[in-house]
N, C-alpha and C positions, 0 to 999 in steps of 0.2 A: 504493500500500500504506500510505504514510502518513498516508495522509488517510483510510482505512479506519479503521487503526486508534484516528486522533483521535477518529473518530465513536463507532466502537464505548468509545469513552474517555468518551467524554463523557455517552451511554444508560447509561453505566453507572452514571457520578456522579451523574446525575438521580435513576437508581433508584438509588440510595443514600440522597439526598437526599427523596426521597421516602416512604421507608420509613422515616426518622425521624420524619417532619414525622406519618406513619401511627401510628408509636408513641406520640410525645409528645400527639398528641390524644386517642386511644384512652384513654390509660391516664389523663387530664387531665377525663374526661368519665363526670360520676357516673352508674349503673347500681342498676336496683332492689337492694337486699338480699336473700337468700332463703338457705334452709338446704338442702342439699343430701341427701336422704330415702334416696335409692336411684341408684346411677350404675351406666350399662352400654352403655358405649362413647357412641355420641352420642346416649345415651338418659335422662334424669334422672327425677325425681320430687323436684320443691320445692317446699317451703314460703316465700309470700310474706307479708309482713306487709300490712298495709290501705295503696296507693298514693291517692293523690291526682293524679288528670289533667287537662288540657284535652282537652277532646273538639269535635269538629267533625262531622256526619254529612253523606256526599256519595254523588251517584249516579251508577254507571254500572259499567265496567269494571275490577276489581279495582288495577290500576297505573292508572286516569286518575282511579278516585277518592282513592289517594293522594297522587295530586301536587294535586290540587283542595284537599283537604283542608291539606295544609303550607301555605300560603298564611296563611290566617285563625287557625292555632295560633303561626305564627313573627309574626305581627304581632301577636298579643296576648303572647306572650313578649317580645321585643323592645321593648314600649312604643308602638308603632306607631299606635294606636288607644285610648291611654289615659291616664290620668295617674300617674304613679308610678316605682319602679324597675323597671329589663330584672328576666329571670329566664332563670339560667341554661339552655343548651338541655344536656339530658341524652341518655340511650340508654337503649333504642330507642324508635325511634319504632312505635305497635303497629293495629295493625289487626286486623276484625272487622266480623261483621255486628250488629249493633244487637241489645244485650241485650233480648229477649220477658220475663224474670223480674226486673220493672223493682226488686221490691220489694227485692230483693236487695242495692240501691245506693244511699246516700244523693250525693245532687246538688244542685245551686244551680237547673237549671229542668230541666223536663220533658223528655224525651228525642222526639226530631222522629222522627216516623215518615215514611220518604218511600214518596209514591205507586205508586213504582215497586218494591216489596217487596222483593224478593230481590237486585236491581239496590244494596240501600242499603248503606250501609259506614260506622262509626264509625272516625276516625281522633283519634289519643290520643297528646299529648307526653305524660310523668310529668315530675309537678314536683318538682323538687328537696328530699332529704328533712326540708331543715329547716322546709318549711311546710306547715302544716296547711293545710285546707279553710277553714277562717276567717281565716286570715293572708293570703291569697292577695286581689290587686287586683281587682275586680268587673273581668269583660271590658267594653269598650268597646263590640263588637260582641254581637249576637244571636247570632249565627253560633256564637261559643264559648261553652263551658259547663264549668263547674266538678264534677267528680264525685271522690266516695271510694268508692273499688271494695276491698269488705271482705279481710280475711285469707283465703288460699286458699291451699288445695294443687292442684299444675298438673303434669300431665307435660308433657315438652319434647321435642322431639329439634332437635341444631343444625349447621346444616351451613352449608357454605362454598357460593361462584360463584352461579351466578344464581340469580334470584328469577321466574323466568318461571311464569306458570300452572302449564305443564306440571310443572315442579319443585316447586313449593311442594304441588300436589296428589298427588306421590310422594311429597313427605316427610309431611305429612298424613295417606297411605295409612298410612303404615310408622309412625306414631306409633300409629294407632288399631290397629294390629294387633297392635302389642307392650304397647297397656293391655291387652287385649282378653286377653293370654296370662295377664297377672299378676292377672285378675277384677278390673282398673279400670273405675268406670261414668264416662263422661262427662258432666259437670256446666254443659255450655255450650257455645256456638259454639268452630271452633278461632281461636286469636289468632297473627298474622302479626307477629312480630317482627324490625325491620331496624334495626341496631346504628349502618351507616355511608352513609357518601353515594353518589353514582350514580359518582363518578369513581373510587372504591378499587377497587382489580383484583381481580377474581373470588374467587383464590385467599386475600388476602385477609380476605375479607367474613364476618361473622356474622350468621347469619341464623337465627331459630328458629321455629318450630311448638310449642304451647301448647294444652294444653285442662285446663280445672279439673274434677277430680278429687271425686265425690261421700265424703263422708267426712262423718262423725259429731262435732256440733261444731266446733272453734276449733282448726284445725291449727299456726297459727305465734303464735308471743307476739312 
């Protein structure tokens, strides 16, 4: 019984111990800005100001081209591949199929169209907002590229636990059904946003669904 309960003593102090270590990073780790339009329950409507990203485009299955993609953004943040200072890693990290309405974006090089069309997937750090698009170190690599992706209004919905196909395409559902009630037109691919890393527990992870909102003019100053 004693030796029960040391264990049970001890899973505990870990998850303790872990749910700091959860908080002090979270709350330590910059997040776009945005204004908050319309809130209803885990459903939003925000205005973002113009982000600056590295972008990466990779193919295949939605989670292998994820993990494909972190590779070639965390060594161009990191220095890995270039000369200068790191750059801090923020949230989230965002995904998406490859903007078709290129005009919409100013970028550092052309956007890579892959072969395999619908297979293709842009994956995107945002960089930290005290640099601009011209502040920012030329990649080292091809692979990454520099874009500013304008001011936009976005509906969201954000949920917790996994990120599996199956999920992310139910909350996907249920985003575009709840523009759809309010006379929202979507204005682009939806965007997969994941806040924190593979080891944070289910319960609690942040994770959102994103689609830009067509609207008349310059919705965020």
């Amino acid at each position: 019984m004693k030796t029960l309960l040391l264990i049970v003593g001890v899973v505990l102090a870990l998850g303790i111990v872990a749910m700091a270590i959860f908080v002090f990073v979270v709350q330590n780790v910059e997040t776009p800005d945005y204004v908050a339009v319309e809130s209803d329950g885990a459903f939003e409507i925000r205005d973002y100001p113009a982000l600056v990203v590295a972008e990466t485009t990779r193919s295949g299955a939605r989670r292998e081209a994820l993990g494909a993609g972190f590779g070639p953004l965390a060594r161009y943040i990191f220095a890995k591949e270039r000369e200068g200072e790191k750059i801090a890693m923020t949230a989230p990290v965002i995904q998406q199929r490859p903007e078709t309405r290129v005009e919409r974006i100013a970028m550092t090089a052309p956007v890579i169209q892959s072969p395999t069309g619908e297979d293709a997937w842009s994956v995107r750090f945002i960089m930290p907002s005290r640099y601009s698009l011209d502040e920012l170190p030329a990649p080292g690599s091809s692979e990454v590229r520099l874009r500013e992706i304008p001011a936009q209004r976005r509906a969201a919905v954000r949920f917790s636990g996994s990120t599996s196909d199956a999920a992310i395409a139910e909350q996907e559902a249920a985003l575009r059904t709840w523009m759809a009630s309010r006379g929202l037109t979507p204005a682009g691919p939806a965007v997969y946003a994941y806040y924190n890393d593979p080891f944070t527990p289910g319960f609690l992870r942040r994770n959102e669904v994103l689609i830009d909102v067509e609207v008349t003019g310059n919705p965020a100053k």
